[in-house]
mmCIF file of the N, C-alpha and C atoms, coordinates in Angstrom:
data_MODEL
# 
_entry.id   MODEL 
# 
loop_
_atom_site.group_PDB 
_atom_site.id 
_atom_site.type_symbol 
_atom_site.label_atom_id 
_atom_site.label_alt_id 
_atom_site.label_comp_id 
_atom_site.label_asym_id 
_atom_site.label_entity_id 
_atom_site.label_seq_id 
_atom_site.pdbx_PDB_ins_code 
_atom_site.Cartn_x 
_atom_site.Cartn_y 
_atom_site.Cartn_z 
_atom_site.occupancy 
_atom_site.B_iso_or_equiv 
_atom_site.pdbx_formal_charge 
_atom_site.auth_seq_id 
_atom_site.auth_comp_id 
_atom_site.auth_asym_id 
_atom_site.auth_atom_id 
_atom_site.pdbx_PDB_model_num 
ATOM 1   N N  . UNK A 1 1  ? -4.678  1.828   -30.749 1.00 0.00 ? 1  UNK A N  1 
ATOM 2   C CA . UNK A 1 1  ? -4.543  2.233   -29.362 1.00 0.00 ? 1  UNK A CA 1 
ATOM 3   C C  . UNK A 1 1  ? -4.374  1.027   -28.448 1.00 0.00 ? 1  UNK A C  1 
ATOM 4   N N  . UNK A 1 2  ? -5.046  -0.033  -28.975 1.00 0.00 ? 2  UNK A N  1 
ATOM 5   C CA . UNK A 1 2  ? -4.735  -1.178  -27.980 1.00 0.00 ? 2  UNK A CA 1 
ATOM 6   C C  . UNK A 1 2  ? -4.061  -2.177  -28.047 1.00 0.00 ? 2  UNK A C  1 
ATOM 7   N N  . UNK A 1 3  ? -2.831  -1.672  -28.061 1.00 0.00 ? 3  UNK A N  1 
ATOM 8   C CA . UNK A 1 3  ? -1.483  -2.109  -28.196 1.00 0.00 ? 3  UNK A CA 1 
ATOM 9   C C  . UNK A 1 3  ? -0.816  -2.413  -27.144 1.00 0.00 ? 3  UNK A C  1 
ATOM 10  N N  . UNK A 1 4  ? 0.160   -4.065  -26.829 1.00 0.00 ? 4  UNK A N  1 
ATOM 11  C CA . UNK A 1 4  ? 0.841   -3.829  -25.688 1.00 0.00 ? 4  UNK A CA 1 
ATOM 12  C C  . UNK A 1 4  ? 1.963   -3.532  -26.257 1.00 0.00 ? 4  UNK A C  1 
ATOM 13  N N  . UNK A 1 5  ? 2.493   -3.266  -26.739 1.00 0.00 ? 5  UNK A N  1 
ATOM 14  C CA . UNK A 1 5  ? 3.746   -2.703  -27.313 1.00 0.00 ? 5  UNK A CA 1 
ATOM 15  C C  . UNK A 1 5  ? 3.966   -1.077  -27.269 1.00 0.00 ? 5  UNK A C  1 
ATOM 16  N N  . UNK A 1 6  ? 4.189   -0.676  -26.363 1.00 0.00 ? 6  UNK A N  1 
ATOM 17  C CA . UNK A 1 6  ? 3.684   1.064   -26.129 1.00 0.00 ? 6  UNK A CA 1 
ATOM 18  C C  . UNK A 1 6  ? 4.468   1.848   -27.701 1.00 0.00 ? 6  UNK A C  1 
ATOM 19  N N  . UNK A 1 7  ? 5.668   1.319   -28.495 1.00 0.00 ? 7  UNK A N  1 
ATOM 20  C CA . UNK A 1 7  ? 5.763   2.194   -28.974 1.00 0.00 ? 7  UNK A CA 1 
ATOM 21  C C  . UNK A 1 7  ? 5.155   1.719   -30.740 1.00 0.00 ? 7  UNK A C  1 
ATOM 22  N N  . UNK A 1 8  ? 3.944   0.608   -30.970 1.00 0.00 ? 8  UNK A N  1 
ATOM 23  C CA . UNK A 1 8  ? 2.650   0.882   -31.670 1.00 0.00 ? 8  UNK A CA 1 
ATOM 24  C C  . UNK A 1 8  ? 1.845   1.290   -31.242 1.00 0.00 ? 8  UNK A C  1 
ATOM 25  N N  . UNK A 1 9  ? 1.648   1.926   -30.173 1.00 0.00 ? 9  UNK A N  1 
ATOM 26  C CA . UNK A 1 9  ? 0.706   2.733   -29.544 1.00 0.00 ? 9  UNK A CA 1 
ATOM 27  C C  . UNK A 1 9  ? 0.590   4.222   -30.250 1.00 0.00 ? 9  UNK A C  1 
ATOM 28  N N  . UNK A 1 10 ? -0.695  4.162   -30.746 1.00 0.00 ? 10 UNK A N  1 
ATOM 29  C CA . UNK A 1 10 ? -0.922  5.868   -30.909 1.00 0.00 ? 10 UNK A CA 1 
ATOM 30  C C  . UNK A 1 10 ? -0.492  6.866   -29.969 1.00 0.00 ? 10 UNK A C  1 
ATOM 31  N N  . UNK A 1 11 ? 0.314   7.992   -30.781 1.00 0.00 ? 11 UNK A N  1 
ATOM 32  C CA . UNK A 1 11 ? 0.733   8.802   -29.742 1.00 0.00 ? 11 UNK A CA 1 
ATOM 33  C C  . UNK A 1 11 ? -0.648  9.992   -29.571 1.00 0.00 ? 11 UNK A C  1 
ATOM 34  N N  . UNK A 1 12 ? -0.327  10.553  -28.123 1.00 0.00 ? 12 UNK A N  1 
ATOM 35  C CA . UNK A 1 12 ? -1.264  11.683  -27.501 1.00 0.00 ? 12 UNK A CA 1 
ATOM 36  C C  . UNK A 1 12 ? -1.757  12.375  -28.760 1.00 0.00 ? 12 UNK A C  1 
ATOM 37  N N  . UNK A 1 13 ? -1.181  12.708  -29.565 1.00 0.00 ? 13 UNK A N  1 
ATOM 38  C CA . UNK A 1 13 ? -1.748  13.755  -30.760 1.00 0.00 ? 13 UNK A CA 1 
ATOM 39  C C  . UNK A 1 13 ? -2.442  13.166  -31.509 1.00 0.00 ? 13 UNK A C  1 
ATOM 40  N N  . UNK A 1 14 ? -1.511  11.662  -32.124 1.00 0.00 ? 14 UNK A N  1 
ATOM 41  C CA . UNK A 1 14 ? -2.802  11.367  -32.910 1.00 0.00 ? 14 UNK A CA 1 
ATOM 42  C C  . UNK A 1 14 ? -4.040  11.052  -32.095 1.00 0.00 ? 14 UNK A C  1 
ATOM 43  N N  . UNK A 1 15 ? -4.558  10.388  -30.987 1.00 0.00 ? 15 UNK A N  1 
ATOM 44  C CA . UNK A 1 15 ? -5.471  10.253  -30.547 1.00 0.00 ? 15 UNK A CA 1 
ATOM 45  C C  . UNK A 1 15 ? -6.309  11.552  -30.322 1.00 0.00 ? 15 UNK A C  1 
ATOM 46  N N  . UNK A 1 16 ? -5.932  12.647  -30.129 1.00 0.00 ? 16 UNK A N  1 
ATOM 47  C CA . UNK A 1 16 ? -6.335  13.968  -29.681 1.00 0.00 ? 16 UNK A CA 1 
ATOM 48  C C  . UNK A 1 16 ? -7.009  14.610  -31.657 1.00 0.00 ? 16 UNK A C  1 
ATOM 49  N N  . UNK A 1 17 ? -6.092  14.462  -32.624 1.00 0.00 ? 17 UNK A N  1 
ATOM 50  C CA . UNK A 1 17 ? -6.489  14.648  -33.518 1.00 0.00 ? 17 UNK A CA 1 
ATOM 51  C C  . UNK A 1 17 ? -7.497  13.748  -34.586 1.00 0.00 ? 17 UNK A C  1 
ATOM 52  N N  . UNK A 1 18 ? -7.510  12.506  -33.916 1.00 0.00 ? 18 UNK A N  1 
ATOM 53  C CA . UNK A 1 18 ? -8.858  11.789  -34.576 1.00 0.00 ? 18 UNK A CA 1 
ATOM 54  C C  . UNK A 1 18 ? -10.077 12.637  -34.522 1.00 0.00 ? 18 UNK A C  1 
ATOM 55  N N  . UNK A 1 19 ? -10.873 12.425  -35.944 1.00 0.00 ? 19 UNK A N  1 
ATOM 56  C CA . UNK A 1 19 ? -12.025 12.563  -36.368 1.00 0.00 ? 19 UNK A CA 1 
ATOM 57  C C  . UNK A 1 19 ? -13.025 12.509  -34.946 1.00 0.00 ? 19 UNK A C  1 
ATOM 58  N N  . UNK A 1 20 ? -12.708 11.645  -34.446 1.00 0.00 ? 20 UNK A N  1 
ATOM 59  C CA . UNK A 1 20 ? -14.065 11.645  -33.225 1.00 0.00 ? 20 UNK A CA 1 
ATOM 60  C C  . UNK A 1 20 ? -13.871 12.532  -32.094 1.00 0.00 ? 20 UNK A C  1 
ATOM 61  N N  . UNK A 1 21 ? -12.345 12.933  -31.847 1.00 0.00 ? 21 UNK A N  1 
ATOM 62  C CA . UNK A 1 21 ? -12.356 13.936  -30.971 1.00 0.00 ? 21 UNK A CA 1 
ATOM 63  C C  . UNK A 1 21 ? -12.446 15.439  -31.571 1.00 0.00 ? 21 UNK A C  1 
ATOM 64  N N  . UNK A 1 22 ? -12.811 15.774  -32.464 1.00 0.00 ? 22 UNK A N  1 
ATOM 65  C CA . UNK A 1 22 ? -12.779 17.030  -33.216 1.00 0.00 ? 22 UNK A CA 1 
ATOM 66  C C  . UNK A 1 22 ? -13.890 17.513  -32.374 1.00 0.00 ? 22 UNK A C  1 
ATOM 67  N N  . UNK A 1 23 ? -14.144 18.702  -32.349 1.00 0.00 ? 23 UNK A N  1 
ATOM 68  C CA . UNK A 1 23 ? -14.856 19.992  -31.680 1.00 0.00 ? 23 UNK A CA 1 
ATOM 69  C C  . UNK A 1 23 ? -15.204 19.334  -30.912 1.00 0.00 ? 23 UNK A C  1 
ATOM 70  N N  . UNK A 1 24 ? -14.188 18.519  -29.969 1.00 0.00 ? 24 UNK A N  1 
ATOM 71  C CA . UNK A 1 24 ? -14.810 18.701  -27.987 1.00 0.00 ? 24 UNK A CA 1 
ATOM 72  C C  . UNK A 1 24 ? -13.989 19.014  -27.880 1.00 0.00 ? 24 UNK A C  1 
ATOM 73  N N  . UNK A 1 25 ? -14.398 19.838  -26.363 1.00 0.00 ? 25 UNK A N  1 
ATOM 74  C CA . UNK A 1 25 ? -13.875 20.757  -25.665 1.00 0.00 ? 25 UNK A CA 1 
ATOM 75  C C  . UNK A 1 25 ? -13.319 19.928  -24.704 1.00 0.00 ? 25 UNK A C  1 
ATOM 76  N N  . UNK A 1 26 ? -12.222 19.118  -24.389 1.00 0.00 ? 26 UNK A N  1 
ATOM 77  C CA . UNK A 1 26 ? -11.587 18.528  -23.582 1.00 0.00 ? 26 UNK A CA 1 
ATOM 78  C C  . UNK A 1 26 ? -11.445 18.844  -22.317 1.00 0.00 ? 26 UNK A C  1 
ATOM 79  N N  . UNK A 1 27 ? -11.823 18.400  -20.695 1.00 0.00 ? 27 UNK A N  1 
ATOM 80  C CA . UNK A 1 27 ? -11.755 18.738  -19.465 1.00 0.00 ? 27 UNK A CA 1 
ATOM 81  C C  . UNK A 1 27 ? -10.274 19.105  -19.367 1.00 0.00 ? 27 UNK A C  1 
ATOM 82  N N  . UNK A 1 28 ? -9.717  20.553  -18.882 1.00 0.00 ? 28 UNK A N  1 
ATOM 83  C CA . UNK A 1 28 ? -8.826  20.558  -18.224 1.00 0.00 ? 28 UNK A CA 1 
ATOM 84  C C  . UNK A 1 28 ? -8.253  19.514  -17.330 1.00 0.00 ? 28 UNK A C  1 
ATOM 85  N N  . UNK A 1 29 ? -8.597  18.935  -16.704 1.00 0.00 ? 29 UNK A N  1 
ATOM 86  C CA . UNK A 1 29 ? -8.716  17.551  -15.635 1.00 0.00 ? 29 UNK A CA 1 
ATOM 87  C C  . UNK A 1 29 ? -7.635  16.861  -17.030 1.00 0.00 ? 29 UNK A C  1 
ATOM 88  N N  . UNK A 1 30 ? -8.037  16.459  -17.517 1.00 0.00 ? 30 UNK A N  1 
ATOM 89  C CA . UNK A 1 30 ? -7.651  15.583  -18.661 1.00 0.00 ? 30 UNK A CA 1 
ATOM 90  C C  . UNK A 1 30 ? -6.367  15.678  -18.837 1.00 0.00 ? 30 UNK A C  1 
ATOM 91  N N  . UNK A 1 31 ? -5.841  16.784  -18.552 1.00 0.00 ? 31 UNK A N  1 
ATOM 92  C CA . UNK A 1 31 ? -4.259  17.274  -19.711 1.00 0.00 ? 31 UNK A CA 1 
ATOM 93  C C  . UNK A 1 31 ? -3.421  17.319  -18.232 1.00 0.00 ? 31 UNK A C  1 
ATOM 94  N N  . UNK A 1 32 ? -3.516  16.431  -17.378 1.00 0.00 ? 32 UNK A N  1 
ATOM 95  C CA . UNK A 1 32 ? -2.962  16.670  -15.872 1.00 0.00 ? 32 UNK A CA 1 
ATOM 96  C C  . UNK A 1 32 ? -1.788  15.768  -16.404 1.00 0.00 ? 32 UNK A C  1 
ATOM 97  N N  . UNK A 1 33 ? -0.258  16.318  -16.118 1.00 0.00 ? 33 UNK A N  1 
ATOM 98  C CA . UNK A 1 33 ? 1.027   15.217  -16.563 1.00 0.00 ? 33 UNK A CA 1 
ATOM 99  C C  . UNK A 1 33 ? 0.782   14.326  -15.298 1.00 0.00 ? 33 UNK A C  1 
ATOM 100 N N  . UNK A 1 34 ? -0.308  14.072  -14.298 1.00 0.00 ? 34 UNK A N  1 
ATOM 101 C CA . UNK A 1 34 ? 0.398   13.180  -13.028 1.00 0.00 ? 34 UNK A CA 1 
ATOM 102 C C  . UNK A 1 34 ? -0.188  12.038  -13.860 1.00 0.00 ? 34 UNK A C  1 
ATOM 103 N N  . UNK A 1 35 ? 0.316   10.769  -13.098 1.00 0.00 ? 35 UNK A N  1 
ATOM 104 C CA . UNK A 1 35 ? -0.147  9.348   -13.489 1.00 0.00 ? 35 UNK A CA 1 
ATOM 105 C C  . UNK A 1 35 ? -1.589  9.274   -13.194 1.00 0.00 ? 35 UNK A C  1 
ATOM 106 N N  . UNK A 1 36 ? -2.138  8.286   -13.625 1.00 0.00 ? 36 UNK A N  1 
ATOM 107 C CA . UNK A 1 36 ? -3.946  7.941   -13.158 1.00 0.00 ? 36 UNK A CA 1 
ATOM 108 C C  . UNK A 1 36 ? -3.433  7.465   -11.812 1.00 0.00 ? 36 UNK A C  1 
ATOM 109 N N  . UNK A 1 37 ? -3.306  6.900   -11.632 1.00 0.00 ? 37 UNK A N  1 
ATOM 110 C CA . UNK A 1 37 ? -2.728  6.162   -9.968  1.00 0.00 ? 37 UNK A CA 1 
ATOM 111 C C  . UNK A 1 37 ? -1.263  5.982   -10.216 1.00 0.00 ? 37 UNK A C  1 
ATOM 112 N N  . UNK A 1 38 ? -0.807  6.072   -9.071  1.00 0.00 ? 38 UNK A N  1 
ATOM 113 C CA . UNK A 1 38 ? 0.345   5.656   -8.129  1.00 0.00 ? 38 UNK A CA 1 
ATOM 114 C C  . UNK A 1 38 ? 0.249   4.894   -7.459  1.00 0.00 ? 38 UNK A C  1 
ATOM 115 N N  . UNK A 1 39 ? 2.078   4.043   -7.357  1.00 0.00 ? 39 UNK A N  1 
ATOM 116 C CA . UNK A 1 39 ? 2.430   2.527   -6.600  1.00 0.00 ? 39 UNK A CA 1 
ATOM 117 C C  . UNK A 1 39 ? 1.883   2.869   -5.246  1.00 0.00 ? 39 UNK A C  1 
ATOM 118 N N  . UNK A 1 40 ? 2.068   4.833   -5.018  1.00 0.00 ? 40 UNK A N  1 
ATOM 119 C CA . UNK A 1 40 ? 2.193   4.650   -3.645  1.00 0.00 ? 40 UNK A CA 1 
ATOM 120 C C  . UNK A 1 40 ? 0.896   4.189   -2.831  1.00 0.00 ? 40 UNK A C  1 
ATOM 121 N N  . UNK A 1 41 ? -0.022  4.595   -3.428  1.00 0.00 ? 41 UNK A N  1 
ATOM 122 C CA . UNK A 1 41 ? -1.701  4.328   -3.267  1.00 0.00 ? 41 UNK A CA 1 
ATOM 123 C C  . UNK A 1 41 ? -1.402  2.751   -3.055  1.00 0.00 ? 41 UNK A C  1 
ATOM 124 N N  . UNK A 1 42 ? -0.996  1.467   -3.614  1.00 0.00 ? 42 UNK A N  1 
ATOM 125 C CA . UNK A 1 42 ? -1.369  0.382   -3.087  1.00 0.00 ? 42 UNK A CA 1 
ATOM 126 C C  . UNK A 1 42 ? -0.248  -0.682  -2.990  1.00 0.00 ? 42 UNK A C  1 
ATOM 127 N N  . UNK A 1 43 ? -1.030  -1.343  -1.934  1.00 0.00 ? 43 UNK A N  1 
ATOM 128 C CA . UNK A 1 43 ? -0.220  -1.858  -0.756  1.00 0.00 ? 43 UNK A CA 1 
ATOM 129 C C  . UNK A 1 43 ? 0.552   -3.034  -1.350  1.00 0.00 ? 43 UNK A C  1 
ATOM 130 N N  . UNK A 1 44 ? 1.159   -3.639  -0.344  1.00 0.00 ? 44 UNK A N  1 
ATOM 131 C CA . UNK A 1 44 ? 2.536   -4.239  -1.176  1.00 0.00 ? 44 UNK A CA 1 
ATOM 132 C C  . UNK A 1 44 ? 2.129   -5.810  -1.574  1.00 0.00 ? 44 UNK A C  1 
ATOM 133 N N  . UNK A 1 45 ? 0.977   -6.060  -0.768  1.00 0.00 ? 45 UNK A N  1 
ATOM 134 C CA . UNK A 1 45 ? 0.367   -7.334  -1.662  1.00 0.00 ? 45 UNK A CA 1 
ATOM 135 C C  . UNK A 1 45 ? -0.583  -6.922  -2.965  1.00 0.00 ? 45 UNK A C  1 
ATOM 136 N N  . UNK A 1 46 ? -0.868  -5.679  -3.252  1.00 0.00 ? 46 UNK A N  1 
ATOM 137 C CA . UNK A 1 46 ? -1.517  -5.726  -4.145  1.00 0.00 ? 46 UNK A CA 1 
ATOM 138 C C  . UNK A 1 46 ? -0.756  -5.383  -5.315  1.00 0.00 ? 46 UNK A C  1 
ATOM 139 N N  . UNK A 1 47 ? 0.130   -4.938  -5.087  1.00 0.00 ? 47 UNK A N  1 
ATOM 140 C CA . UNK A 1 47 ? 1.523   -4.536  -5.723  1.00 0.00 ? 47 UNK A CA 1 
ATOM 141 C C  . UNK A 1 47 ? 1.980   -6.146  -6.717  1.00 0.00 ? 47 UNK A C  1 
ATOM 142 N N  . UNK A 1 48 ? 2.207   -6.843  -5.470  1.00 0.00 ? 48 UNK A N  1 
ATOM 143 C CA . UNK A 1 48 ? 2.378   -8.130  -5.787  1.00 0.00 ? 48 UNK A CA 1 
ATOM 144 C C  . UNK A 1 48 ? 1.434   -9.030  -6.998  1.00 0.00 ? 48 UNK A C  1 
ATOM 145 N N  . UNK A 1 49 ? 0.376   -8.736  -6.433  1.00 0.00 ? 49 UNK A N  1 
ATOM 146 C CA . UNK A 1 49 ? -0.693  -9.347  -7.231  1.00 0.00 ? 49 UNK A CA 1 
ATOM 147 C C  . UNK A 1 49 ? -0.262  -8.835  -8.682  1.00 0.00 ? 49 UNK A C  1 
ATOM 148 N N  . UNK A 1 50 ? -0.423  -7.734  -8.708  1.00 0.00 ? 50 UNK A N  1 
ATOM 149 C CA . UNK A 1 50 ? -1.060  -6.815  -10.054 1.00 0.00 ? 50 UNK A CA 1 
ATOM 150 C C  . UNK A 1 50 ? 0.686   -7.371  -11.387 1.00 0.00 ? 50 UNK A C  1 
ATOM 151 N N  . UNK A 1 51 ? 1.901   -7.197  -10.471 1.00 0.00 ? 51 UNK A N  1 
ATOM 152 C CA . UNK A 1 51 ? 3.052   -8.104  -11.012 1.00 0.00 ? 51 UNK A CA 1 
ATOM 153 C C  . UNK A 1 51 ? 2.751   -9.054  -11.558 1.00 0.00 ? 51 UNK A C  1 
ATOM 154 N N  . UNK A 1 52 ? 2.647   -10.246 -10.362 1.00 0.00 ? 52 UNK A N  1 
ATOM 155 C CA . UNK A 1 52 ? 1.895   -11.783 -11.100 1.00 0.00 ? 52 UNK A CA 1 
ATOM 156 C C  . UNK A 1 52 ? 1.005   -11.680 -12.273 1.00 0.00 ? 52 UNK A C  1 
ATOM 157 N N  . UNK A 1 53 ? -0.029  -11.108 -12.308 1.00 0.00 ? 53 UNK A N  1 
ATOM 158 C CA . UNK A 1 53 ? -1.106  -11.015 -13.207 1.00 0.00 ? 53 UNK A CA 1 
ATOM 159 C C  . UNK A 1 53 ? -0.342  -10.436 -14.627 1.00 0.00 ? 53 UNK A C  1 
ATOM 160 N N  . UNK A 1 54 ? 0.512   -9.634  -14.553 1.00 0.00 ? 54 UNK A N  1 
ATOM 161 C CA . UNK A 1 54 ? 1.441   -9.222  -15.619 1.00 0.00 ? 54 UNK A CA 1 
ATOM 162 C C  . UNK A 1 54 ? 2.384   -9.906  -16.096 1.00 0.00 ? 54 UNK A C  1 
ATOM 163 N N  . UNK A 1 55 ? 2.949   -10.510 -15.270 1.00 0.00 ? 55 UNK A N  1 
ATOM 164 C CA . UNK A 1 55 ? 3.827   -11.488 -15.711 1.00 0.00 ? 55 UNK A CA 1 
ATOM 165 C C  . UNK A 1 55 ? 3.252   -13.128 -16.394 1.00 0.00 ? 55 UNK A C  1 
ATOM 166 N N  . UNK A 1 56 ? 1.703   -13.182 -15.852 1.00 0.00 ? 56 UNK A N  1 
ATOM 167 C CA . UNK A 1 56 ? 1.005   -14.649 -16.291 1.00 0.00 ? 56 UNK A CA 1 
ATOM 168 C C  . UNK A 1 56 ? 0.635   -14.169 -17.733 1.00 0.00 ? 56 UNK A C  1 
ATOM 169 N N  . UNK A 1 57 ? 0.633   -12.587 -17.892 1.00 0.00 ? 57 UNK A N  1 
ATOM 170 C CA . UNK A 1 57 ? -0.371  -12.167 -19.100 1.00 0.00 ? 57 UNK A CA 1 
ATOM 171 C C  . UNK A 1 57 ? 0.787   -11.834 -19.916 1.00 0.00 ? 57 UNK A C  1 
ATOM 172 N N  . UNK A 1 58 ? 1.862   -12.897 -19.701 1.00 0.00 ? 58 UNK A N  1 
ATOM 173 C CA . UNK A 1 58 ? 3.052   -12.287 -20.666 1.00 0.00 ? 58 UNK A CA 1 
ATOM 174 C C  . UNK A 1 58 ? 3.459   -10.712 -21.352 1.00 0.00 ? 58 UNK A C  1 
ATOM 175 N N  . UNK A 1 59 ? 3.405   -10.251 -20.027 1.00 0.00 ? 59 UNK A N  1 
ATOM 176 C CA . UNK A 1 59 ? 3.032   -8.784  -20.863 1.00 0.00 ? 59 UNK A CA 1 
ATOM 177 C C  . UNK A 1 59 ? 5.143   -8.331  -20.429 1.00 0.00 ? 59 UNK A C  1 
ATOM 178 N N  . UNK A 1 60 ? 5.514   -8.601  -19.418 1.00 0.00 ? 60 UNK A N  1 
ATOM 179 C CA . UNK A 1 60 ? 7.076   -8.344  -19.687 1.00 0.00 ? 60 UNK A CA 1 
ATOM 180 C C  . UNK A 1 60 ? 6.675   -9.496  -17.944 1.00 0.00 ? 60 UNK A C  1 
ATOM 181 N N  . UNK A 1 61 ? 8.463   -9.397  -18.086 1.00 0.00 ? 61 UNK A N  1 
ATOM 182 C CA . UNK A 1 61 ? 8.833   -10.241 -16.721 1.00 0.00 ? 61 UNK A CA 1 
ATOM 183 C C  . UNK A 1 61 ? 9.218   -9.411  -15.780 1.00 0.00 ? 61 UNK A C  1 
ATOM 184 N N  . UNK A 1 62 ? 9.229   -9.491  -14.306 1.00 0.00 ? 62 UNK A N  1 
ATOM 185 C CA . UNK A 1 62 ? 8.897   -8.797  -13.073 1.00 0.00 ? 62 UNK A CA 1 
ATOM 186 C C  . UNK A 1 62 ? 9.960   -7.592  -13.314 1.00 0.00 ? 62 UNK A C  1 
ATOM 187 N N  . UNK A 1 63 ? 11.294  -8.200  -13.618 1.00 0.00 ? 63 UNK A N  1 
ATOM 188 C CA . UNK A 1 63 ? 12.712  -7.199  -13.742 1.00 0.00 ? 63 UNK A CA 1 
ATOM 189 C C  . UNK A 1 63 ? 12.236  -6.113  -14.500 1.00 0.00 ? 63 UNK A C  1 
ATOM 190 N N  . UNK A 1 64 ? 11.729  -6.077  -15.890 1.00 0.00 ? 64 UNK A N  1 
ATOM 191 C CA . UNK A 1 64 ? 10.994  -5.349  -16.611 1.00 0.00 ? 64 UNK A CA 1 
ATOM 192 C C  . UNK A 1 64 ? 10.414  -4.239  -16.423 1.00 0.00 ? 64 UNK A C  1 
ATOM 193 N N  . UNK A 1 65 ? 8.967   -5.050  -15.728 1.00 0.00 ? 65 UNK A N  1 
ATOM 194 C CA . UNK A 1 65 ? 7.700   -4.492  -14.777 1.00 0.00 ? 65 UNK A CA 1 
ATOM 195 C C  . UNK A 1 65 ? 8.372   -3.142  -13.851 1.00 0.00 ? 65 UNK A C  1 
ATOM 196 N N  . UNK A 1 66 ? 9.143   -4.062  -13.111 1.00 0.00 ? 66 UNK A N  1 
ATOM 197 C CA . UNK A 1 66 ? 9.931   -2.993  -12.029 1.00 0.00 ? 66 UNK A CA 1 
ATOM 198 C C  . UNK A 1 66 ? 10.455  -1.630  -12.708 1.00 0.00 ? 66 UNK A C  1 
ATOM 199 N N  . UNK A 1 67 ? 11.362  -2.035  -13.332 1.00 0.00 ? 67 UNK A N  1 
ATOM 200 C CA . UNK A 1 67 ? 12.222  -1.039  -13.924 1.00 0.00 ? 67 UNK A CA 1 
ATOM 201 C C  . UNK A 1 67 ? 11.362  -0.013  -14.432 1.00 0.00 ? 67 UNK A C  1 
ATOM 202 N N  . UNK A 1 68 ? 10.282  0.015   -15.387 1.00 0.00 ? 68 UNK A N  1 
ATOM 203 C CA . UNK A 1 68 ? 9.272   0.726   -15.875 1.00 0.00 ? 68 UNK A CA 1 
ATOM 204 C C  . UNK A 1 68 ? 8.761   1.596   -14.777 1.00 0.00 ? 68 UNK A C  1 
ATOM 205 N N  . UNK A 1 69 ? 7.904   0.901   -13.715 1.00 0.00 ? 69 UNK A N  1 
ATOM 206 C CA . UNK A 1 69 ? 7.275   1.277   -13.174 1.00 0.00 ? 69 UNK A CA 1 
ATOM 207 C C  . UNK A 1 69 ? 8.582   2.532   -12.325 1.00 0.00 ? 69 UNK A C  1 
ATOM 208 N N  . UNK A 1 70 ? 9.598   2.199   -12.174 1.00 0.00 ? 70 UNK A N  1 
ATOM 209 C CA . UNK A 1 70 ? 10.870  3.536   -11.785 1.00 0.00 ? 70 UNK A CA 1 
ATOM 210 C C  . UNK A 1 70 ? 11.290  4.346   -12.123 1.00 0.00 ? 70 UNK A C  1 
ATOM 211 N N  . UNK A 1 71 ? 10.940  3.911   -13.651 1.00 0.00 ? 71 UNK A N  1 
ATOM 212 C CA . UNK A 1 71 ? 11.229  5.302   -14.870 1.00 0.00 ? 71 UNK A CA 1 
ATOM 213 C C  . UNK A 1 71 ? 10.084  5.520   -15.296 1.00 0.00 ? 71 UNK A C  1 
ATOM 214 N N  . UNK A 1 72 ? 8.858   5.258   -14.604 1.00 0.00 ? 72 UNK A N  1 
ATOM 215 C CA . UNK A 1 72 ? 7.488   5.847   -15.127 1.00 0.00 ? 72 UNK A CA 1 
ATOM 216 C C  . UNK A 1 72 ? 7.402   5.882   -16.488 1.00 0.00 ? 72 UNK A C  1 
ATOM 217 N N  . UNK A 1 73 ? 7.479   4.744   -16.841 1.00 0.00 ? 73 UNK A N  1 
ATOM 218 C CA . UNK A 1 73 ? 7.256   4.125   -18.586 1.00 0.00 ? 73 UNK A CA 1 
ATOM 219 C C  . UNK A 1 73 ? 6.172   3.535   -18.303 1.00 0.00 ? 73 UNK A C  1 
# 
């Protein structure tokens, strides 16, 4: 699961079908398709920040970052 490479990332099912999630009853809340947060929630220096910090943590470069964050990847 803690993968930056989203597609070695466990998908929704397998995580949902692991051994440890067996007989819970999962919050409705949970299965919501919206994002945990949205860009629109924060402001354009923090926007900024949270870029930098991604881009120092070699995780992709800003062009990247952007693009994702437009196609909600």
């Amino acid at each position: 699961m803690l993968q930056r490479n989203p597609r070695q990332r466990a998908t929704l099912e397998q995580i949902e079908s692991h051994r440890w999630l067996q007989g819970v009853d999962p919050s409705p809340a949970s299965r919501s398709l919206l994002p945990l947060t949205s860009h629109k929630r924060v402001s354009e220096e923090e926007h900024d920040i949270i870029i930098q910090a991604m881009e120092c943590g070699n995780i992709a470069d800003q062009d990247t970052i952007q693009e994702a964050l437009e196609t909600d990847r």
